[in-house]
N, CA, C and O of each residue as an XYZ file, in Angstrom:
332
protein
N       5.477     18.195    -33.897
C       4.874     17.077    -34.593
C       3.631     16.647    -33.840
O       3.865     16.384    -32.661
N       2.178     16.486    -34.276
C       1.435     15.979    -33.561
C       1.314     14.633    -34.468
O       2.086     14.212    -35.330
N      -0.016     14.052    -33.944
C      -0.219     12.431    -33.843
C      -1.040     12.369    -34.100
O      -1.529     11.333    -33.649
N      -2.288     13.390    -35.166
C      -3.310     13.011    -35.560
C      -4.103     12.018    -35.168
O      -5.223     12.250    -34.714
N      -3.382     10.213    -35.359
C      -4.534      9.200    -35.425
C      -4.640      8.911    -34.167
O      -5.304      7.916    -33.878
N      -3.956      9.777    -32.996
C      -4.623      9.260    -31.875
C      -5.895      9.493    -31.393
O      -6.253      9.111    -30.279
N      -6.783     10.253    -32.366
C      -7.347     10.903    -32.104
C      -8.932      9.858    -32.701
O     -10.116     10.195    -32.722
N      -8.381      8.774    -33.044
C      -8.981      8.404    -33.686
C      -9.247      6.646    -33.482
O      -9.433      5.794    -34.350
N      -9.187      6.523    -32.124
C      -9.468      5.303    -31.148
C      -7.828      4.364    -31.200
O      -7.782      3.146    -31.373
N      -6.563      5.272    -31.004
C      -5.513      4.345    -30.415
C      -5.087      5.079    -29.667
O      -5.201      6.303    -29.725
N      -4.374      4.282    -28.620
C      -3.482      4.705    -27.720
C      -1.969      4.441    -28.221
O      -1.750      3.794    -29.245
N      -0.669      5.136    -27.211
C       0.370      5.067    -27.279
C       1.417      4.466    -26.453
O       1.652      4.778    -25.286
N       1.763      3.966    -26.845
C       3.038      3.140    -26.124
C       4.632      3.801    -26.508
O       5.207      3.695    -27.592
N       5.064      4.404    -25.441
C       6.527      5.237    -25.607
C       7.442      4.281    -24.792
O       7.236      3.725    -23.714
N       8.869      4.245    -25.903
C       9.757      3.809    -25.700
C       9.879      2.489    -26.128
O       9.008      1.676    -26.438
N      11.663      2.357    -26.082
C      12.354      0.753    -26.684
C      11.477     -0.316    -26.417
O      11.059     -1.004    -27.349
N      11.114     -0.558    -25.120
C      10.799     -2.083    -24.436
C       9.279     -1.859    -25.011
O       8.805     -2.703    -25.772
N       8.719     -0.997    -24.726
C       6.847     -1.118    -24.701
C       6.364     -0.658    -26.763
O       5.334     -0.780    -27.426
N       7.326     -0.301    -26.968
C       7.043     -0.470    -29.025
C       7.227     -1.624    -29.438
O       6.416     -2.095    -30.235
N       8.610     -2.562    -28.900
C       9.032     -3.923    -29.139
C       7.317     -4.776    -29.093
O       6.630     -5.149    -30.044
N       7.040     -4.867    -27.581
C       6.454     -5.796    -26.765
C       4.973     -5.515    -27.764
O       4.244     -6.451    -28.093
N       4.723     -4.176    -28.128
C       3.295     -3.888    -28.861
C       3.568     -4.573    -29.778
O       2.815     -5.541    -29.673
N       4.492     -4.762    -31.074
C       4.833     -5.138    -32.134
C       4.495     -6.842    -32.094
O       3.834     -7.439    -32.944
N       5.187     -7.496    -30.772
C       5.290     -8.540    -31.139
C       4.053     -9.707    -30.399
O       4.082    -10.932    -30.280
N       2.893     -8.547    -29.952
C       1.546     -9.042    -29.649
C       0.676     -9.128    -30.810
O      -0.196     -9.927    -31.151
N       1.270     -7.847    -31.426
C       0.189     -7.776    -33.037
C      -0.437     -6.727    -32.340
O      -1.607     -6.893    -32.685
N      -0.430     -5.861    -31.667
C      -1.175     -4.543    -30.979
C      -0.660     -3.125    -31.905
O      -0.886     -1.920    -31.798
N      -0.140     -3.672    -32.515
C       0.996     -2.228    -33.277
C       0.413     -1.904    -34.549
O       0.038     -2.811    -35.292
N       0.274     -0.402    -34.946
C      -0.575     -0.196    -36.152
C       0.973      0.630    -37.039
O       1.503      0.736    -38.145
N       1.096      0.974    -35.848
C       1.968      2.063    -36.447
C       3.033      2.761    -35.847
O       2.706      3.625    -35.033
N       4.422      2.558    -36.095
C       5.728      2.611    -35.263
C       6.472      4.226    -35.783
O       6.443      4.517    -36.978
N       6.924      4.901    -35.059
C       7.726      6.219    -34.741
C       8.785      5.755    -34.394
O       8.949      4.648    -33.883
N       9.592      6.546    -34.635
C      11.307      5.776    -34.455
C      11.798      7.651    -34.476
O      11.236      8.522    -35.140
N      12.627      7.778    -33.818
C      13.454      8.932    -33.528
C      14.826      8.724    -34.884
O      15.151      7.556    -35.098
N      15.252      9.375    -35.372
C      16.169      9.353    -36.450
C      17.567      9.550    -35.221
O      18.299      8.560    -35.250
N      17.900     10.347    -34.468
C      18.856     10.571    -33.673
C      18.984      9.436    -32.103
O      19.723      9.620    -31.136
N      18.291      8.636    -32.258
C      18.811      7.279    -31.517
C      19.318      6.509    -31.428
O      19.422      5.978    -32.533
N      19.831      5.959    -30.656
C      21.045      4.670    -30.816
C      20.510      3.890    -31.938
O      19.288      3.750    -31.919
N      21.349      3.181    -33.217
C      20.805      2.273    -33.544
C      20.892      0.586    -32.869
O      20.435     -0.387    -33.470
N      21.320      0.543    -32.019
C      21.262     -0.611    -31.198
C      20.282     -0.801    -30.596
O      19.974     -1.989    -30.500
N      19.491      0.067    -30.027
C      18.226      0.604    -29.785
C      16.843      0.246    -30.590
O      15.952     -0.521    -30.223
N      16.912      0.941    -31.671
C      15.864      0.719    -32.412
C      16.217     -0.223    -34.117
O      15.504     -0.193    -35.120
N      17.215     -0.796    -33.969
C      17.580     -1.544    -35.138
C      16.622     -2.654    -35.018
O      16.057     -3.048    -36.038
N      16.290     -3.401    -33.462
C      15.140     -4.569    -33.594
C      13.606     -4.361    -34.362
O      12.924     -4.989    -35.171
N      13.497     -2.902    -33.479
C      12.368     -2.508    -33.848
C      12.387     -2.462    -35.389
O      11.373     -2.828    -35.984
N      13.199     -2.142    -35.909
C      13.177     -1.963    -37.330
C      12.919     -3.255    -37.910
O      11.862     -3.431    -38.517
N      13.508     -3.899    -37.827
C      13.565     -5.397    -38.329
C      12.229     -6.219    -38.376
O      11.833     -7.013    -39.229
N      11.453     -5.647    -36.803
C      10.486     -6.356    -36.645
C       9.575     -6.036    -37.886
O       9.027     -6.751    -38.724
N       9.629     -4.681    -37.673
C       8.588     -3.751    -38.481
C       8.272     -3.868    -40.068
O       7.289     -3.527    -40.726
N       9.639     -4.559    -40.459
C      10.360     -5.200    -41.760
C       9.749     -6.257    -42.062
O       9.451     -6.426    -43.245
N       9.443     -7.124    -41.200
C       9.216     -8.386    -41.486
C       7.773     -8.420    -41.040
O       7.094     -9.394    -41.365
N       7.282     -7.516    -40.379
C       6.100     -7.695    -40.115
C       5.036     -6.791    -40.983
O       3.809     -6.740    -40.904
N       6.080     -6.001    -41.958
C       4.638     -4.837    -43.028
C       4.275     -3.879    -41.984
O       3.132     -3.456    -42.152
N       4.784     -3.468    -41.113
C       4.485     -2.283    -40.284
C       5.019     -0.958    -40.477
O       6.144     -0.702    -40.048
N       4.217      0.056    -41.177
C       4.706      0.853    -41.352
C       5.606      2.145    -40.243
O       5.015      2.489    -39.220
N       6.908      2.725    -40.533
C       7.655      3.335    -39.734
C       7.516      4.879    -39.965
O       7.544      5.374    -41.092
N       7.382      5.522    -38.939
C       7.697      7.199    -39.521
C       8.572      7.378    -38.968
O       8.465      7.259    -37.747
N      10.021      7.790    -39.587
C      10.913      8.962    -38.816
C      10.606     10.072    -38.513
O       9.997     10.860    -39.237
N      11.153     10.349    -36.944
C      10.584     11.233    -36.147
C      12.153     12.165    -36.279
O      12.939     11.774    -35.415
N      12.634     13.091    -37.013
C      13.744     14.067    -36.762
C      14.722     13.942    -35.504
O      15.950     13.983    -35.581
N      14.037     13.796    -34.427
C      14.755     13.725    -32.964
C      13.997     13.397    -31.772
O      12.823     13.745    -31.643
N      14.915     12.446    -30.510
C      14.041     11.738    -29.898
C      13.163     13.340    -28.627
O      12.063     13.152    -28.109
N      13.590     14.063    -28.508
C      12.952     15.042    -28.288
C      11.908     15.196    -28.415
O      11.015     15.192    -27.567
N      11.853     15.406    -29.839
C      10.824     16.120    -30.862
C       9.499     14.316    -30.449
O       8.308     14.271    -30.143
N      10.389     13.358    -30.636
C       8.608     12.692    -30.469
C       8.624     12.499    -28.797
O       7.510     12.694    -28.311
N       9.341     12.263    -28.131
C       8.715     12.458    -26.707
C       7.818     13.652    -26.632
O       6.687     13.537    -26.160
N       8.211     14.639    -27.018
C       7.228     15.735    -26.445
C       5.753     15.550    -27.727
O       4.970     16.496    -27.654
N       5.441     14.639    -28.627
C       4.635     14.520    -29.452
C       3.782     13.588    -28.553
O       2.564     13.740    -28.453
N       4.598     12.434    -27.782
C       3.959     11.797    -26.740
C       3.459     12.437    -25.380
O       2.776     12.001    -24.453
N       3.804     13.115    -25.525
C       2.973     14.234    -24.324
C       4.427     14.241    -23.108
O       4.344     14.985    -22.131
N       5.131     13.748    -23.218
C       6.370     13.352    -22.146
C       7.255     14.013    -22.057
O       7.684     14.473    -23.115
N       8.001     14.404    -20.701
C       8.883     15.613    -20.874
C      10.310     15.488    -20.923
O      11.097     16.294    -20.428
N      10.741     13.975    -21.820
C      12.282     13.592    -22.084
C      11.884     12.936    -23.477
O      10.723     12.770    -23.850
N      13.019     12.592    -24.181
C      13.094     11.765    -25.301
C      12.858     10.628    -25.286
O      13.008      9.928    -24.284
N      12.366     10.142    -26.595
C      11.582      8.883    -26.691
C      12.266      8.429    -27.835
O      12.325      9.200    -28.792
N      12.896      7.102    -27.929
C      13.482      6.677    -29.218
C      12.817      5.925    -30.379
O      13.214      5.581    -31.492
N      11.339      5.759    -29.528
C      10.596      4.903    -30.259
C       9.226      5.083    -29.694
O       9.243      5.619    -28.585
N       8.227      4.827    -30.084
C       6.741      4.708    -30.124
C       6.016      3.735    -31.070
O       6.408      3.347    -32.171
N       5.198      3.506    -30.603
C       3.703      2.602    -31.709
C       2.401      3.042    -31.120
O       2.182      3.152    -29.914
N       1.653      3.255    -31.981
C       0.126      3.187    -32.145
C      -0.532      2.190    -31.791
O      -0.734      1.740    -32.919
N      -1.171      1.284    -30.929
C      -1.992      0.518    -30.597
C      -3.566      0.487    -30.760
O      -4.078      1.602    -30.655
N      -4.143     -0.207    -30.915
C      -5.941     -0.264    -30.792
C      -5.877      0.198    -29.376
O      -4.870      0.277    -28.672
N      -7.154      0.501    -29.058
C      -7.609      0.626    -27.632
C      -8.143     -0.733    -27.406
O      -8.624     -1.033    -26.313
């Protein structure tokens, strides 16, 4: 899976705590969520994302988007930020 719009003036923020914290600055364009993650995990994120009109992509497995984040373990979550 690549990430196209990073390519295109945002950066990335990987994982639970730093997708939350983007979301709830208003820094968040755009949230990745791993389909095979705890949902205890990423159920906030969801919610936020719900209530905030932020669109979500399921990512197949947290694998599959860690290594989309350039990182060499699983990631249960991500967002897109402005630079």
């Amino acid at each position: 899976m690549a990430i196209p719009e990073l390519e295109e003036g945002y950066k990335l923020t990987v994982g639970a705590k730093q997708t939350r914290l983007a979301i709830e600055r208003g820094a968040a364009v755009k949230v990745f969520v791993a389909q095979d993650a705890e949902e205890r995990v990423v159920e906030p994120i969801l919610r936020l994302c719900s209530r905030l009109g932020l669109p979500v992509i399921e990512v197949p497995s947290m694998r599959e988007l860690g290594k989309a984040c350039g990182i060499q373990v699983g990631a249960s979550s991500a967002a897109m930020v402005r630079k």
